[in-house]
ModelCIF file with pLDDT and N, C-alpha, C, O atoms, coordinates in Angstrom:
data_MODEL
#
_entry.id   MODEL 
#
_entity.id                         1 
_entity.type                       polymer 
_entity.pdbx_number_of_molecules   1 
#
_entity_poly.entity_id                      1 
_entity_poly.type                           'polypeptide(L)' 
_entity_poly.nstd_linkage                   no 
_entity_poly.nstd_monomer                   no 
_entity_poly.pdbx_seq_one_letter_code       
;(UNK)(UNK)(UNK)(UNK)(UNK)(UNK)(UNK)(UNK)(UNK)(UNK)(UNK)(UNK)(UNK)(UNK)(UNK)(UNK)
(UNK)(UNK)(UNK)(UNK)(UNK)(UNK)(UNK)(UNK)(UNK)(UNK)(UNK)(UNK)(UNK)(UNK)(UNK)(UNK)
(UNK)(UNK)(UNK)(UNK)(UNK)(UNK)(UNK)(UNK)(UNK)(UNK)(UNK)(UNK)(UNK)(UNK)(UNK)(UNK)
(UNK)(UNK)
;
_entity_poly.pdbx_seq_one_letter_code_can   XXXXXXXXXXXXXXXXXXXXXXXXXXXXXXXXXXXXXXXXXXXXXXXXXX 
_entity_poly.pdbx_strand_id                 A 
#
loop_
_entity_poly_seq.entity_id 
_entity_poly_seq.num 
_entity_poly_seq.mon_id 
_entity_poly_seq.hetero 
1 1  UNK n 
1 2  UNK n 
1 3  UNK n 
1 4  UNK n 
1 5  UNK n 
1 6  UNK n 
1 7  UNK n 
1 8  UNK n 
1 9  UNK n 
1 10 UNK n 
1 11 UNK n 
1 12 UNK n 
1 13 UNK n 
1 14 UNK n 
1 15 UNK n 
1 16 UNK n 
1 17 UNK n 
1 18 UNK n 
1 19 UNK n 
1 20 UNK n 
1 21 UNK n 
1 22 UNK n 
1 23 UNK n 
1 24 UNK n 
1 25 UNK n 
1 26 UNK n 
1 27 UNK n 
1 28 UNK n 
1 29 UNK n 
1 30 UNK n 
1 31 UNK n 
1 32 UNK n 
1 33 UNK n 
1 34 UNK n 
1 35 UNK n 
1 36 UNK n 
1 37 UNK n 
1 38 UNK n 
1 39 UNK n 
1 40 UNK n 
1 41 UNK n 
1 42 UNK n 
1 43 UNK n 
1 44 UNK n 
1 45 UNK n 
1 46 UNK n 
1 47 UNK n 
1 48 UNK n 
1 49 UNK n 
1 50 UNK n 
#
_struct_asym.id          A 
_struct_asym.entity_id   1 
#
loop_
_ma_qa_metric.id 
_ma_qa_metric.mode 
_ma_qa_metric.name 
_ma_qa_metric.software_group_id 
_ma_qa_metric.type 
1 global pLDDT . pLDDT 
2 local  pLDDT . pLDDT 
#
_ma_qa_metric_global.metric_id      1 
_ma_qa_metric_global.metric_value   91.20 
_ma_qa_metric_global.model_id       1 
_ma_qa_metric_global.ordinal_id     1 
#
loop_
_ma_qa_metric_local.label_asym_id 
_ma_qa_metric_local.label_comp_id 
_ma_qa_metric_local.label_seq_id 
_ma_qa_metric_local.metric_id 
_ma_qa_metric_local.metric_value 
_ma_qa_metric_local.model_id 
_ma_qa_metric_local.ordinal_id 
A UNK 1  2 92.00 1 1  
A UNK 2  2 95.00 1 2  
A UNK 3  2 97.00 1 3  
A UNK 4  2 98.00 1 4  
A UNK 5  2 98.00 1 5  
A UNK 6  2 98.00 1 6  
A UNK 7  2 97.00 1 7  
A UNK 8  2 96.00 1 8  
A UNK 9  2 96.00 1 9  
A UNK 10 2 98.00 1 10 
A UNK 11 2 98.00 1 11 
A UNK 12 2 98.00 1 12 
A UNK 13 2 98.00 1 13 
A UNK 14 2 97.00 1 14 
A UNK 15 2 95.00 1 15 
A UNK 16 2 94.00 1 16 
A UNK 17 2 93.00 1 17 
A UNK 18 2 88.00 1 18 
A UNK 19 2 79.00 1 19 
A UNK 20 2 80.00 1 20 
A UNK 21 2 83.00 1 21 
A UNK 22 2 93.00 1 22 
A UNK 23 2 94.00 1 23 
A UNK 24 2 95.00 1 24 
A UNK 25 2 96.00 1 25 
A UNK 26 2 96.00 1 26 
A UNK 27 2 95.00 1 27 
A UNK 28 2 95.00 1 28 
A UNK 29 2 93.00 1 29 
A UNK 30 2 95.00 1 30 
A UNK 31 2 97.00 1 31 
A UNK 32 2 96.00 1 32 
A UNK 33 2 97.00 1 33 
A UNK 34 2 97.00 1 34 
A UNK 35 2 97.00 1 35 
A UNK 36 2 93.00 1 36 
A UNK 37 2 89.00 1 37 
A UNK 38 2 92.00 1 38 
A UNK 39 2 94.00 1 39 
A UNK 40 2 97.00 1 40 
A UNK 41 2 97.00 1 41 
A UNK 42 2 97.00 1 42 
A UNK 43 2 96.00 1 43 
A UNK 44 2 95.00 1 44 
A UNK 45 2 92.00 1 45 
A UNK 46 2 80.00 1 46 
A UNK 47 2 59.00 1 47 
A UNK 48 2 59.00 1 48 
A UNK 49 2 58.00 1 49 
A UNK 50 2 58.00 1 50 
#
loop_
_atom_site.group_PDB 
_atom_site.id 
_atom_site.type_symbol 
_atom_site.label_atom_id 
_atom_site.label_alt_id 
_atom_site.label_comp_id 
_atom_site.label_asym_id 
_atom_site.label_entity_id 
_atom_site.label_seq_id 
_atom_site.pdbx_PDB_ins_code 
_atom_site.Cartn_x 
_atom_site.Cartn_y 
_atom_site.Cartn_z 
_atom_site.occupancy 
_atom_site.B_iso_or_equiv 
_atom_site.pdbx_formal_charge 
_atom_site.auth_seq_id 
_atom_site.auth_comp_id 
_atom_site.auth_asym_id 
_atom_site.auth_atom_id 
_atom_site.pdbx_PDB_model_num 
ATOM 1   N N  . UNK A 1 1  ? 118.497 124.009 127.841 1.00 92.00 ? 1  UNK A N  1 
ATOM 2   C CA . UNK A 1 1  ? 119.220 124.470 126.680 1.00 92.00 ? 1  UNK A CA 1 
ATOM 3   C C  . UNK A 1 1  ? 118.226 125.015 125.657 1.00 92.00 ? 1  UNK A C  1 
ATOM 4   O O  . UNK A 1 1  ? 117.033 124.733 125.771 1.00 92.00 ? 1  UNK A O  1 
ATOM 5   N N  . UNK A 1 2  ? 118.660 125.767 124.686 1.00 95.00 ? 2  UNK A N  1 
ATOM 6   C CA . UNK A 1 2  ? 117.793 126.895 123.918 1.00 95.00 ? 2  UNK A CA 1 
ATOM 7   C C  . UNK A 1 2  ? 117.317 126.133 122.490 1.00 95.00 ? 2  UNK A C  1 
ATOM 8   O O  . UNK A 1 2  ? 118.326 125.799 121.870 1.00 95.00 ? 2  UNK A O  1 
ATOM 9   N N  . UNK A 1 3  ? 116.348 125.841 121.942 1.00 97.00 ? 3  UNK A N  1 
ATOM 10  C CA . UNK A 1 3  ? 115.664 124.668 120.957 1.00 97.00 ? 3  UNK A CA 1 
ATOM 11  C C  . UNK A 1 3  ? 115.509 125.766 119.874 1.00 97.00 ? 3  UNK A C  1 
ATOM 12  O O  . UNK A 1 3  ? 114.711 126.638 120.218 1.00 97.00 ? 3  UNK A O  1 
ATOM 13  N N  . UNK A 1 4  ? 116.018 125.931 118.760 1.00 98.00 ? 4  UNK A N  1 
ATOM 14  C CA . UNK A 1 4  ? 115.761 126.705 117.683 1.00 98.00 ? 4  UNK A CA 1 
ATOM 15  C C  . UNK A 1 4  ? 114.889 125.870 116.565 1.00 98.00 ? 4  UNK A C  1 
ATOM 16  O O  . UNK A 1 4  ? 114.637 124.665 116.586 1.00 98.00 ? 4  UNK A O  1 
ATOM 17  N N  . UNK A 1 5  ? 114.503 126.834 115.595 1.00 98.00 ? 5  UNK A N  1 
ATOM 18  C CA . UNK A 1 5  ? 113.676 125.884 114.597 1.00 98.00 ? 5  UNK A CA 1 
ATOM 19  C C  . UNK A 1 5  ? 114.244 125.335 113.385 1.00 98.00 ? 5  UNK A C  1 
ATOM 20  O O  . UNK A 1 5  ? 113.575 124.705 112.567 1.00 98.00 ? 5  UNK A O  1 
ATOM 21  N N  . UNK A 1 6  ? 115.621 125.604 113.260 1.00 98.00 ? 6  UNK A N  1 
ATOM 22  C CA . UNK A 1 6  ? 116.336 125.197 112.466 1.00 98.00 ? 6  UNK A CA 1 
ATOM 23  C C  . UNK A 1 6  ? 117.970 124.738 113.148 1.00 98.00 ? 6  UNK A C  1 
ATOM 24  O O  . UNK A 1 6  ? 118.132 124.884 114.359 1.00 98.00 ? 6  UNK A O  1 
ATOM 25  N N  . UNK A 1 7  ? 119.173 124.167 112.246 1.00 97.00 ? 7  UNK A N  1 
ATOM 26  C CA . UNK A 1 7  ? 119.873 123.860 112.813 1.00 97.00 ? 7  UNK A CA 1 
ATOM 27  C C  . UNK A 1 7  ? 121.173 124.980 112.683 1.00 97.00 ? 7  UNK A C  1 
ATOM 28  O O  . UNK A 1 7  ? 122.122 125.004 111.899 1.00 97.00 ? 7  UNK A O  1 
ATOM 29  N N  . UNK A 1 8  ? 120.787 125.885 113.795 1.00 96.00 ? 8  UNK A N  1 
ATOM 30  C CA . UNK A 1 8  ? 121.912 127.157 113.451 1.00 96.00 ? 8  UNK A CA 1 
ATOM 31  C C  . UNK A 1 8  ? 121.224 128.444 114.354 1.00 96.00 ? 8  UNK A C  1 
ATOM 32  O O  . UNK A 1 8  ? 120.040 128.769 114.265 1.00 96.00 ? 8  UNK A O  1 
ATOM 33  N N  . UNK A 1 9  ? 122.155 129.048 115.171 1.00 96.00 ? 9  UNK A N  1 
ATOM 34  C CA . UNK A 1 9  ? 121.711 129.918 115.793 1.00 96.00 ? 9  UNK A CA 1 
ATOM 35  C C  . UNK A 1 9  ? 120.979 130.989 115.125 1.00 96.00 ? 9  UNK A C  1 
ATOM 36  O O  . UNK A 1 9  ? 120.349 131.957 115.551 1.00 96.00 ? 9  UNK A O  1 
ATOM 37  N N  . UNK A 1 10 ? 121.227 130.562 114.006 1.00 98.00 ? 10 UNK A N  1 
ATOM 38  C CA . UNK A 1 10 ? 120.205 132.350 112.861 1.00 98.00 ? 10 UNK A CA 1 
ATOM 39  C C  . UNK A 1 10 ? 118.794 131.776 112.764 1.00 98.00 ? 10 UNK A C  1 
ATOM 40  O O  . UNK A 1 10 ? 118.098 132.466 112.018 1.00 98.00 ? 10 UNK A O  1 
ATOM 41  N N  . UNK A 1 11 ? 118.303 130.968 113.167 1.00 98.00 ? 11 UNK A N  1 
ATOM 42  C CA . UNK A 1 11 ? 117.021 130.359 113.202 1.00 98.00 ? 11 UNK A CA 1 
ATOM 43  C C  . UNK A 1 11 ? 116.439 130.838 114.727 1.00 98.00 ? 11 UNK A C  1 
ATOM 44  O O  . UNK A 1 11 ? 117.019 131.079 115.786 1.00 98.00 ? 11 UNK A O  1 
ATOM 45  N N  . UNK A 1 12 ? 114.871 130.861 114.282 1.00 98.00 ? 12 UNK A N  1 
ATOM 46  C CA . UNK A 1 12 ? 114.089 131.736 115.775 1.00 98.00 ? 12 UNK A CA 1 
ATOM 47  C C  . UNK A 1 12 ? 114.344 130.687 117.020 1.00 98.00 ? 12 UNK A C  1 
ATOM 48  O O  . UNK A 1 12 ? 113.937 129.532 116.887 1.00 98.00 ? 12 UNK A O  1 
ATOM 49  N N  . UNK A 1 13 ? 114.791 130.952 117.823 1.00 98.00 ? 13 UNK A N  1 
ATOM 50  C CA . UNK A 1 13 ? 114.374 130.446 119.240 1.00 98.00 ? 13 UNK A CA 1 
ATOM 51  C C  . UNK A 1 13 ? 113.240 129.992 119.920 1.00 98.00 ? 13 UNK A C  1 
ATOM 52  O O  . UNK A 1 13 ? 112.474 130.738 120.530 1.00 98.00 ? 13 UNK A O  1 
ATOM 53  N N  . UNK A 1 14 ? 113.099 128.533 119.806 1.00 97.00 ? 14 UNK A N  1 
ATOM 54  C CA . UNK A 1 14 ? 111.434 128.754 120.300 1.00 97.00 ? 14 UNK A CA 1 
ATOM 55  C C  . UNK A 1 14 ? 111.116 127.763 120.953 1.00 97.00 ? 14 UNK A C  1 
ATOM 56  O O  . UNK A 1 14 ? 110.129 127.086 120.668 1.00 97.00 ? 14 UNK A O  1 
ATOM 57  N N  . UNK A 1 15 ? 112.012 127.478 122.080 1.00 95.00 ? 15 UNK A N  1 
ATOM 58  C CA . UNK A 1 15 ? 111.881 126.740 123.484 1.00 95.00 ? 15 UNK A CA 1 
ATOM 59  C C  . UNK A 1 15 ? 112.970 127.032 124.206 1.00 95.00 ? 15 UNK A C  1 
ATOM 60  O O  . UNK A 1 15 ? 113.779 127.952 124.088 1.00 95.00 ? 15 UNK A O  1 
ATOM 61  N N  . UNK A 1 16 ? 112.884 125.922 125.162 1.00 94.00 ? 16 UNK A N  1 
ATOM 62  C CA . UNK A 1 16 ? 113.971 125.397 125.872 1.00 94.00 ? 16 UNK A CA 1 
ATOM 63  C C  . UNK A 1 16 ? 113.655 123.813 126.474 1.00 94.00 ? 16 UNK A C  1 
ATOM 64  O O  . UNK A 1 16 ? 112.568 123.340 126.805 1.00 94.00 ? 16 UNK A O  1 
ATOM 65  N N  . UNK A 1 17 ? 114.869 123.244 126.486 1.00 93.00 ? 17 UNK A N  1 
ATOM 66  C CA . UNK A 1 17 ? 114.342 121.595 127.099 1.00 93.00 ? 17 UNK A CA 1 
ATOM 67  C C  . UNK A 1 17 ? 115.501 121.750 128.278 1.00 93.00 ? 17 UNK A C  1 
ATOM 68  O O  . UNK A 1 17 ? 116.384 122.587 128.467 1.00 93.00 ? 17 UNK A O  1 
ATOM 69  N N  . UNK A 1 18 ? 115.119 120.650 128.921 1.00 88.00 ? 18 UNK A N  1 
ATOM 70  C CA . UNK A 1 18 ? 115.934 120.488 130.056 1.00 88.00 ? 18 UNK A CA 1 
ATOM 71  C C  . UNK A 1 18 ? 117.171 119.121 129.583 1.00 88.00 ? 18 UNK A C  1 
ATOM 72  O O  . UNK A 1 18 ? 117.191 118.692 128.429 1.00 88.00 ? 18 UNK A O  1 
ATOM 73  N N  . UNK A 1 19 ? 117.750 118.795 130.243 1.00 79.00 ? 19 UNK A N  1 
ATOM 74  C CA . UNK A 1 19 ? 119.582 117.442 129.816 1.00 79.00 ? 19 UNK A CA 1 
ATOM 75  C C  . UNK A 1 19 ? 118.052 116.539 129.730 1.00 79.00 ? 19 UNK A C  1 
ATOM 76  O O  . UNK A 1 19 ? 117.040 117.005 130.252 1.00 79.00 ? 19 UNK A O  1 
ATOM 77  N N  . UNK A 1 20 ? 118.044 115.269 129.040 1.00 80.00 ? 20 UNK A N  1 
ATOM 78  C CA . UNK A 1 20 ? 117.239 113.904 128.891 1.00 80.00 ? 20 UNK A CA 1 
ATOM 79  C C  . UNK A 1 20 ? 115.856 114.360 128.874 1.00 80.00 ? 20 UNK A C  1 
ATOM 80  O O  . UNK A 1 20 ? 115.019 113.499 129.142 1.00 80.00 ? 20 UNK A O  1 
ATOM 81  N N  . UNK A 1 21 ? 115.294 115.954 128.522 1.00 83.00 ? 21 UNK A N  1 
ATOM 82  C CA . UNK A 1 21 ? 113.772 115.627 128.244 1.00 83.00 ? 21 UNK A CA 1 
ATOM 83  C C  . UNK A 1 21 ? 113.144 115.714 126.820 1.00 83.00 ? 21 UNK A C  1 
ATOM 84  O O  . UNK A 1 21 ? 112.123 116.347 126.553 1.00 83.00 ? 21 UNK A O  1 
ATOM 85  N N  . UNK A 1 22 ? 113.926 114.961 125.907 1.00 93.00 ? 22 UNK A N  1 
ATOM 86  C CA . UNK A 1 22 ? 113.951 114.860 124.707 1.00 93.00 ? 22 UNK A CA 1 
ATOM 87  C C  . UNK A 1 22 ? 114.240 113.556 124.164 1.00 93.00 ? 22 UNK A C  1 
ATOM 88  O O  . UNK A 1 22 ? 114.519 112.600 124.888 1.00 93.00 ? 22 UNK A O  1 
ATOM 89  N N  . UNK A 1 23 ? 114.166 113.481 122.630 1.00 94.00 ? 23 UNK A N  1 
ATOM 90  C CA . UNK A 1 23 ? 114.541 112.040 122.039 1.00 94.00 ? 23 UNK A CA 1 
ATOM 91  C C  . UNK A 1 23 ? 115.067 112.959 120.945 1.00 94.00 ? 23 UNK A C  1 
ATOM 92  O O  . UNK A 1 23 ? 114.524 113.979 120.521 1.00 94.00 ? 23 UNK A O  1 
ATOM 93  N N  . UNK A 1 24 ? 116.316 112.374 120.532 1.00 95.00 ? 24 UNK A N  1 
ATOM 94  C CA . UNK A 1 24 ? 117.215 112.956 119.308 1.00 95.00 ? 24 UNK A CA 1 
ATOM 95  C C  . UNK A 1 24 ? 116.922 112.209 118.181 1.00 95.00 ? 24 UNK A C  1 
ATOM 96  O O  . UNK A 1 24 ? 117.324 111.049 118.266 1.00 95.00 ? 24 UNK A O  1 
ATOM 97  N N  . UNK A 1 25 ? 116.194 112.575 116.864 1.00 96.00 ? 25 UNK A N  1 
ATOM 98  C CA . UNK A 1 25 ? 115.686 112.162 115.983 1.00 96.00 ? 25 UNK A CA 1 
ATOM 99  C C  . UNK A 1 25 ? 116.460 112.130 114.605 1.00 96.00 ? 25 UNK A C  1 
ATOM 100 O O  . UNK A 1 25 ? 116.169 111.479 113.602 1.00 96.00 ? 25 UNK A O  1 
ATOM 101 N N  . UNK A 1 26 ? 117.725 113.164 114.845 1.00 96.00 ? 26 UNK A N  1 
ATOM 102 C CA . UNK A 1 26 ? 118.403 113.613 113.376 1.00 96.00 ? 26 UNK A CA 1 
ATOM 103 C C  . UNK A 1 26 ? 120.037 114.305 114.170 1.00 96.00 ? 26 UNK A C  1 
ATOM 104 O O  . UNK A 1 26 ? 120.214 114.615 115.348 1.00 96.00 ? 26 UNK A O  1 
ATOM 105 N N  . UNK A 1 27 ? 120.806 114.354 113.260 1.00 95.00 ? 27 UNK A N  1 
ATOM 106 C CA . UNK A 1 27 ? 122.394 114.666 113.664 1.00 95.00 ? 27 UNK A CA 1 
ATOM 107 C C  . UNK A 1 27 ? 122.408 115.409 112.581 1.00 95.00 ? 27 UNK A C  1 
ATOM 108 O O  . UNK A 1 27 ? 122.004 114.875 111.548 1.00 95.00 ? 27 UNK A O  1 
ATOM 109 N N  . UNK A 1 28 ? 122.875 116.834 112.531 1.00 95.00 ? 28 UNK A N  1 
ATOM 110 C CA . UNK A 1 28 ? 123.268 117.441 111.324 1.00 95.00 ? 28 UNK A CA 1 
ATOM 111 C C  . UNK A 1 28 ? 124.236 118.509 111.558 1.00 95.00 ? 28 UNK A C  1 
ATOM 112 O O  . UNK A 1 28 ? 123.872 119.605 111.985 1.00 95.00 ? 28 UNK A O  1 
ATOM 113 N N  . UNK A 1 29 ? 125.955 118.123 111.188 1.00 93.00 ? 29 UNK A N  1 
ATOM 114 C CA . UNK A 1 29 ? 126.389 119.128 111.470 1.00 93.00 ? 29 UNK A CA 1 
ATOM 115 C C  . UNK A 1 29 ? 126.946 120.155 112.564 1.00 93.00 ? 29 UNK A C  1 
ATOM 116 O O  . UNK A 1 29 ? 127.203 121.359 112.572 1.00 93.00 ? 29 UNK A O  1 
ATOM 117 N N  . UNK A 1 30 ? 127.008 119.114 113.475 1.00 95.00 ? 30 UNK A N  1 
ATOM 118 C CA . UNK A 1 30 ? 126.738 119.866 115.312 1.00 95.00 ? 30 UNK A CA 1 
ATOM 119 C C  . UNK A 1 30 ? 125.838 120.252 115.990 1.00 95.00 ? 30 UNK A C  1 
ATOM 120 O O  . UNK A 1 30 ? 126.001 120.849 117.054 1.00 95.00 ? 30 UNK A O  1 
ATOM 121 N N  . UNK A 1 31 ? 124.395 119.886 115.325 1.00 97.00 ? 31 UNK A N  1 
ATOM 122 C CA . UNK A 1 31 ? 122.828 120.172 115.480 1.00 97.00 ? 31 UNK A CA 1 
ATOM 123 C C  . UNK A 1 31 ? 122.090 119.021 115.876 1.00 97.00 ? 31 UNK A C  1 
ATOM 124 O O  . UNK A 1 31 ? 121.795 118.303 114.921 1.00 97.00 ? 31 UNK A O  1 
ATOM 125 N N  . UNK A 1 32 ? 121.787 118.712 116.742 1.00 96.00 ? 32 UNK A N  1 
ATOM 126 C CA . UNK A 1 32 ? 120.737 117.437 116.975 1.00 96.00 ? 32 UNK A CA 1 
ATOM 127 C C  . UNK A 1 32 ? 119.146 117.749 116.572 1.00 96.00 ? 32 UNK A C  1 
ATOM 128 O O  . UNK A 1 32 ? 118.728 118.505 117.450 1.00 96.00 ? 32 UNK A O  1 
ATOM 129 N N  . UNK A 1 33 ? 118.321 117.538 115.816 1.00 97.00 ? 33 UNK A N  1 
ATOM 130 C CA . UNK A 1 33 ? 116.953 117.532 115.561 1.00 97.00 ? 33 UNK A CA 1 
ATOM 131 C C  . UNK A 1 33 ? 116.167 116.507 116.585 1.00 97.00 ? 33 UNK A C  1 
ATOM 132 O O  . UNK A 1 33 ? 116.074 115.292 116.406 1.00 97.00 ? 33 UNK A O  1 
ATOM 133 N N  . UNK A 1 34 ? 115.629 117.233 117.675 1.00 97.00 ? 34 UNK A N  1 
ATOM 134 C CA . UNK A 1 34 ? 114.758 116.346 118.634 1.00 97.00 ? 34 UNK A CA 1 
ATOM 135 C C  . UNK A 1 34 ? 113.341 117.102 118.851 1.00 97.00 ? 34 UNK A C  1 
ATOM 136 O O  . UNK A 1 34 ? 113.019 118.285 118.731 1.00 97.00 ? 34 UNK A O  1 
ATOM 137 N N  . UNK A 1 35 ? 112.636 115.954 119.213 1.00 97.00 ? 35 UNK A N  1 
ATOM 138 C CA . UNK A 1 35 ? 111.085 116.208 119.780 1.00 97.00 ? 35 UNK A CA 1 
ATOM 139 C C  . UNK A 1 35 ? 111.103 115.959 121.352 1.00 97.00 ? 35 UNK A C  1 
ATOM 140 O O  . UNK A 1 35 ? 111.657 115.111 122.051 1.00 97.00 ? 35 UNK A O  1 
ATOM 141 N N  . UNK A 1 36 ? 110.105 117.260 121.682 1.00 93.00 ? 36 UNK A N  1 
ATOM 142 C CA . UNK A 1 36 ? 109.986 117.018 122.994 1.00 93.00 ? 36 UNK A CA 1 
ATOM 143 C C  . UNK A 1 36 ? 108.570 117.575 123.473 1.00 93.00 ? 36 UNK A C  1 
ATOM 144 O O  . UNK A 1 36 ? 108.176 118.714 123.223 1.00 93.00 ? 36 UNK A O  1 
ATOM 145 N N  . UNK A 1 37 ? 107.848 116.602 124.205 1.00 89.00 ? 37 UNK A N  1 
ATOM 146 C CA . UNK A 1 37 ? 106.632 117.311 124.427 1.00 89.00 ? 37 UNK A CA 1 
ATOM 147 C C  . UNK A 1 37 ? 105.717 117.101 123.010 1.00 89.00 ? 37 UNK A C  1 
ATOM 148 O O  . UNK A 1 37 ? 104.599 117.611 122.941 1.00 89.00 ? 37 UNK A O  1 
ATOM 149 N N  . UNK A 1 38 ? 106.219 116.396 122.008 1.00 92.00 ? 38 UNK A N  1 
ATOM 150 C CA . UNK A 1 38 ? 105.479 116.648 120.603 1.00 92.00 ? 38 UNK A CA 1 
ATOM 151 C C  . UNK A 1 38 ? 105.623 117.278 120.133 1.00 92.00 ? 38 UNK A C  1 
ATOM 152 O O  . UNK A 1 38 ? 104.611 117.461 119.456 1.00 92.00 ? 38 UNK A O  1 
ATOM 153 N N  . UNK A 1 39 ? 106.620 118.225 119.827 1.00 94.00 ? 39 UNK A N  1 
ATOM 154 C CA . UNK A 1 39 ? 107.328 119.157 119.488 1.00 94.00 ? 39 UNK A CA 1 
ATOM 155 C C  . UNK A 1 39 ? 108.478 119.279 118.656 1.00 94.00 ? 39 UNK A C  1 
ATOM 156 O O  . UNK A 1 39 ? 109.440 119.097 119.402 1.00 94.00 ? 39 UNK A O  1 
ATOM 157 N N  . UNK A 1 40 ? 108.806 119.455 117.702 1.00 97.00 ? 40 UNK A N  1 
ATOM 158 C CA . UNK A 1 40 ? 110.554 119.088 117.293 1.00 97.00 ? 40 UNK A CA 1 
ATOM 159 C C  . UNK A 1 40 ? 110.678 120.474 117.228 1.00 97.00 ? 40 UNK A C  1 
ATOM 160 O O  . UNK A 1 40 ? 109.920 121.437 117.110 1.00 97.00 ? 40 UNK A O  1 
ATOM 161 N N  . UNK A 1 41 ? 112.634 120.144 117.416 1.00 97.00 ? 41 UNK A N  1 
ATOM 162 C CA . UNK A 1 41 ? 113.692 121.539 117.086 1.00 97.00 ? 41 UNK A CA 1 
ATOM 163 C C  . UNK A 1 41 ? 114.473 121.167 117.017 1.00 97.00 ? 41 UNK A C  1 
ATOM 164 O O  . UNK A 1 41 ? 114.655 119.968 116.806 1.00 97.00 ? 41 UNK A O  1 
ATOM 165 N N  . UNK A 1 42 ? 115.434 122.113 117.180 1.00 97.00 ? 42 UNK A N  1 
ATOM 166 C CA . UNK A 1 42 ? 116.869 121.691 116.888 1.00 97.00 ? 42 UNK A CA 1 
ATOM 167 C C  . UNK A 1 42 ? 117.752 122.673 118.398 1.00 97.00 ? 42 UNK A C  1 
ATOM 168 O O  . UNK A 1 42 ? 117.669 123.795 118.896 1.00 97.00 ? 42 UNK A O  1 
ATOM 169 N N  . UNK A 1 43 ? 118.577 121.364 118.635 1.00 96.00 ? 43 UNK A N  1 
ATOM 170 C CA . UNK A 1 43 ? 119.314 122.163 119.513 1.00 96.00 ? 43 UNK A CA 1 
ATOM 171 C C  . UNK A 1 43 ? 121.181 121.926 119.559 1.00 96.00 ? 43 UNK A C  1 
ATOM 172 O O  . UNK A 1 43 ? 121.400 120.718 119.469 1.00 96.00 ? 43 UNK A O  1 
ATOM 173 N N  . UNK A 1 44 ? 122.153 122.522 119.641 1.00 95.00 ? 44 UNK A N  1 
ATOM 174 C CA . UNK A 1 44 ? 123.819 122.230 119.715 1.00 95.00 ? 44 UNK A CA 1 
ATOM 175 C C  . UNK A 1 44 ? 123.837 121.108 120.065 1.00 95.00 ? 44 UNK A C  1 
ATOM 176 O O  . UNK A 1 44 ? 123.091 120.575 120.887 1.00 95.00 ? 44 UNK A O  1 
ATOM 177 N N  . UNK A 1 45 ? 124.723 120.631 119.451 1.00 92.00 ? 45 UNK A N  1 
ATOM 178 C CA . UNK A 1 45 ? 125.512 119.187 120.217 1.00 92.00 ? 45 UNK A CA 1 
ATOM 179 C C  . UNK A 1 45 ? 126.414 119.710 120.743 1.00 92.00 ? 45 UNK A C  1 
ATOM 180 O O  . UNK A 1 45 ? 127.097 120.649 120.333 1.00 92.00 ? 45 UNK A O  1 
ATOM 181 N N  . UNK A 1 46 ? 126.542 118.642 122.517 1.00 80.00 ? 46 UNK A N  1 
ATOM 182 C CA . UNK A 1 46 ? 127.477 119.422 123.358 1.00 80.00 ? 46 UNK A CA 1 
ATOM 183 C C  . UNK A 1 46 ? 127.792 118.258 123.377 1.00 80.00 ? 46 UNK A C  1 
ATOM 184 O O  . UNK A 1 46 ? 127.217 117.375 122.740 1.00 80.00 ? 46 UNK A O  1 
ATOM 185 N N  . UNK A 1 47 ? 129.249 118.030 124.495 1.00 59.00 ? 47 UNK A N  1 
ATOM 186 C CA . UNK A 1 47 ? 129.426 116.736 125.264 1.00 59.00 ? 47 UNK A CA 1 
ATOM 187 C C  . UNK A 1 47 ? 128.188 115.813 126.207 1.00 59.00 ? 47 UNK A C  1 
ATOM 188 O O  . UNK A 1 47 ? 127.913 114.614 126.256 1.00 59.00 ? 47 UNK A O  1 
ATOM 189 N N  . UNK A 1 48 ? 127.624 117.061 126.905 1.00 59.00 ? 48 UNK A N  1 
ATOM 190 C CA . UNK A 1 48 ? 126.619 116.696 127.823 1.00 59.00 ? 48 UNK A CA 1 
ATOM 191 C C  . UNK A 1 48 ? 124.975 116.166 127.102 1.00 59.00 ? 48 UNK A C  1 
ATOM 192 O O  . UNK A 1 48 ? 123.944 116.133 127.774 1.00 59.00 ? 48 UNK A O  1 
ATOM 193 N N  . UNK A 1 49 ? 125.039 115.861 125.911 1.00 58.00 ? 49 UNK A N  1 
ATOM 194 C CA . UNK A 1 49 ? 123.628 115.891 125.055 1.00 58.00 ? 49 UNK A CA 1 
ATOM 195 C C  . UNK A 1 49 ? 124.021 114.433 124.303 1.00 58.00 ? 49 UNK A C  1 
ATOM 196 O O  . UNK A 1 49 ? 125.000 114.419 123.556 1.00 58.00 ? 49 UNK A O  1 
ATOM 197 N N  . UNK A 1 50 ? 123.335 113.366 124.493 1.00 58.00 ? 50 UNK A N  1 
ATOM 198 C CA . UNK A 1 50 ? 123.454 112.034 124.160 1.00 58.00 ? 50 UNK A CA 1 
ATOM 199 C C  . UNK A 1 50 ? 124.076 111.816 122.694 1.00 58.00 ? 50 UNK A C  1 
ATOM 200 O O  . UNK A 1 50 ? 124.243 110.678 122.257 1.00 58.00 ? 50 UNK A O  1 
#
């Protein structure tokens, strides 16, 4: 799934993680804020995303 740098598709794109290779750090809005790799972003909350 596509990791932006903010919580909203108008923010740059600047990964991708795979389902569970992350830790969800923040909830905002339909946006999960997670790190992965040492890394944070933000990616949609789906059904399939913890």
């Amino acid at each position: 799934m596509d990791v932006f740098a903010g919580p909203g598709e108008e923010y740059e794109k600047i990964g991708q993680v795979a389902d569970g290779s992350f830790q969800v750090i923040a909830d905002l809005n339909g946006w999960y804020q997670i790190v992965s790799d040492g890394k944070e972003g933000w990616i949609r909350a789906t059904e399939s995303t913890p």
